[in-house]
C-alpha positions as CSV (number, residue, x, y, z in Angstrom):
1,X,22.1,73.2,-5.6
2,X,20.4,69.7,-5.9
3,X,20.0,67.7,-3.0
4,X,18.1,64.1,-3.9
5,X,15.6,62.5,-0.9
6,X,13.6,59.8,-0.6
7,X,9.8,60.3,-0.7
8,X,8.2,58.6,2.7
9,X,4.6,58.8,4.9
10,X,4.8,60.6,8.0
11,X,2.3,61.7,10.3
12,X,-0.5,61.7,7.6
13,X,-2.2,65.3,8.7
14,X,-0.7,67.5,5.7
15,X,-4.0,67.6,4.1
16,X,-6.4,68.5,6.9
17,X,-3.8,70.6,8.3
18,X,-3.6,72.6,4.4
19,X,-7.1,72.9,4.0
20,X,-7.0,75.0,7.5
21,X,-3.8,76.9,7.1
22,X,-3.9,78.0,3.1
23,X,-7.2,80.4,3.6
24,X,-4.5,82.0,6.2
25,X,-1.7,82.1,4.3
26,X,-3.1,82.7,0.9
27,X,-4.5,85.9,1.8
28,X,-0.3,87.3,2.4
29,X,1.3,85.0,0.0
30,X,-0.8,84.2,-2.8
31,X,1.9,82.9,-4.7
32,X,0.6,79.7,-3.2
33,X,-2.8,79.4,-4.4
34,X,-4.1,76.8,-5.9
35,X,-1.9,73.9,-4.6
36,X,-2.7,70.0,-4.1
37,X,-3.9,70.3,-0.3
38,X,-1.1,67.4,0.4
39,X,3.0,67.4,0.6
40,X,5.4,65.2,-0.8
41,X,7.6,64.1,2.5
42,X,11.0,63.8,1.8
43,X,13.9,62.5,3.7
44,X,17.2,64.1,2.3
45,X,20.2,62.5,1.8
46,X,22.0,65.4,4.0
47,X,20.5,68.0,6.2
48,X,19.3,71.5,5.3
49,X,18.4,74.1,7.4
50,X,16.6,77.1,5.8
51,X,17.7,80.4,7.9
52,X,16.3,82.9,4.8
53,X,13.1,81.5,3.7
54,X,11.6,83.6,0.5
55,X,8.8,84.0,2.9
56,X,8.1,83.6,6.4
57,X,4.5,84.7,7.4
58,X,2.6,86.4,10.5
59,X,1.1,83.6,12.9
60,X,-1.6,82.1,11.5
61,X,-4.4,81.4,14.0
62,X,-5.3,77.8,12.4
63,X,-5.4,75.8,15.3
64,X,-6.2,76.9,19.5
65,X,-3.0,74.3,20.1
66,X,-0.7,77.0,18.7
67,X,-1.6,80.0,20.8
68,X,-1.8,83.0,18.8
69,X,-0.7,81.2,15.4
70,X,1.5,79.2,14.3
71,X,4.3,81.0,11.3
72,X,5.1,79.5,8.3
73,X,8.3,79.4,6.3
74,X,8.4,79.1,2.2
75,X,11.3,78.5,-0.2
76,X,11.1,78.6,-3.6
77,X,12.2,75.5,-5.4
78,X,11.9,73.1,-8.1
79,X,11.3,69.1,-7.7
80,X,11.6,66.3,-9.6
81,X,9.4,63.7,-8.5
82,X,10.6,60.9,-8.7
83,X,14.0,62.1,-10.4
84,X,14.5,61.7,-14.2
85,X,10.8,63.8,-14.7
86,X,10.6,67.2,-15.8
87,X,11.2,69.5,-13.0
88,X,7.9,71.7,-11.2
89,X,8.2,75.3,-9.5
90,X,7.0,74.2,-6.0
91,X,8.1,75.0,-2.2
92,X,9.8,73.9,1.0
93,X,6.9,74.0,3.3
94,X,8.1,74.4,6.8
95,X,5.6,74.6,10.1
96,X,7.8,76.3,13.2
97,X,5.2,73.9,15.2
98,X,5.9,70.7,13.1
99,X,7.7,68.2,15.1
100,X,9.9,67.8,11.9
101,X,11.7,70.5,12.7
102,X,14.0,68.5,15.0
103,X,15.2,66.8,12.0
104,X,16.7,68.7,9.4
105,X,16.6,66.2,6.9
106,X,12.9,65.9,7.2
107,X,11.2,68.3,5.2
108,X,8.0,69.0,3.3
109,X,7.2,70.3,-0.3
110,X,4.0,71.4,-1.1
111,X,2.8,72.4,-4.9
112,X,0.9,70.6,-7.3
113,X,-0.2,67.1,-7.4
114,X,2.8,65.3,-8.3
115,X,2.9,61.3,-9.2
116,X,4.9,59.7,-6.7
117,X,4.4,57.2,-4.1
118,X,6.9,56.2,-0.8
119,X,10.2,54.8,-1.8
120,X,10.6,57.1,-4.7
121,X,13.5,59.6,-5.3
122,X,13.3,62.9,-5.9
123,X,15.3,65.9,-6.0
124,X,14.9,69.2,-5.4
125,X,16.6,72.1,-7.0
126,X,17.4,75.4,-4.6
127,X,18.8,78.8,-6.2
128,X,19.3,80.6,-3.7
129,X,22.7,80.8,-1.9
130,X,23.7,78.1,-0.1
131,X,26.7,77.6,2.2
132,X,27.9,73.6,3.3
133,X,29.0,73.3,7.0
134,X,32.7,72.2,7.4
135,X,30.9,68.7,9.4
136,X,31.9,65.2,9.6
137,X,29.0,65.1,7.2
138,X,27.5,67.7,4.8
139,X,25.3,69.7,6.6
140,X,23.3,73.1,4.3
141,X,22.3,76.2,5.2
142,X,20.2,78.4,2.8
143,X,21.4,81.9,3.7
C-alpha cells in the first residue's frame, strides 16, 4: 500500500523530544538506533490509523508530564522523500501522548536524515495488511 502526504512543520519539539526518548526506547527496540534525532511530518492524503504496530513499547519515563511513561508505537515502512527518490527503510513514529493523535492523517516518520523541506511530497510504502473503511472517504487501518 502507498499512501502519498505532504511534508509540513508542526510543533517543532521532535528533536529535543528524540534525544530524550531514543536512550529509552533503544534499549527494547534497537532496531532504531542510529536515526536523525528529527521526523519528517507528513499530512496524508487520507487517514490511517495503525491498530497493529510492529512494535509498541513499555512506558518510557522521558518526561514527569506523562506520569509513569509515555508508550510508543512503530511501523515498519519505506518513504520516498520527496516522491520520485529511491525509497528508505524507516518508521511511523507514533507518541500515544502526541496531540497528533486526534488527527489520523497527521503522522510522523522517523529514520535517517532525508532531504526534504515543507511542501514536498512524499510517499510512504506499508506491507503489512491493510483494510480501507467502507467511508464517504477512504479511511486505513493497518491490522
Amino acid at each position: 500500500m502507498k499512501i502519498k502526504g505532504e511534508c509540513q512543520t508542526w510543533l517543532k519539539a521532535a528533536a529535543s523530544n528524540l534525544s530524550k526518548q531514543l536512550p529509552f526506547i533503544e534499549k527494547e527496540f534497537p532496531e532504531i538506533s542510529g536515526c536523525y534525532l528529527g521526523t519528517v511530518n507528513l499530512l496524508l492524503d487520507f487517514p490511517l490509523l495503525v491498530i497493529s504496530p510492529d512494535h509498541r513499547t513499555n512506558p518510557i519515563p522521558w518526561d514527569p508530564r506523562f506520569g509513569v511513561g509515555e508508550i510508543f508505537d512503530f511501523l515498519r515502512i519505506e518513504i520516498e522523500a520527496p516522491v520520485g527518490t529511491s525509497r528508505v527503510p524507516a518508521w511511523l513514529y507514533i507518541g500515544h501522548g502526541s496531540v497528533h493523535r486526534a488527527d489520523c492523517r497527521k503522522h510522523e516518520v522517523l529514520g535517517p536524515k532525508l532531504n526534504v523541506k515543507i511542501g514536498d511530497r512524499c510517499c510512504i510504502i506499508i506491507k503489512k495488511k491493510i483494510v480501507e473503511l467502507p467511508y464517504m472517504k477512504k479511511f486505513y487501518l493497518v491490522v
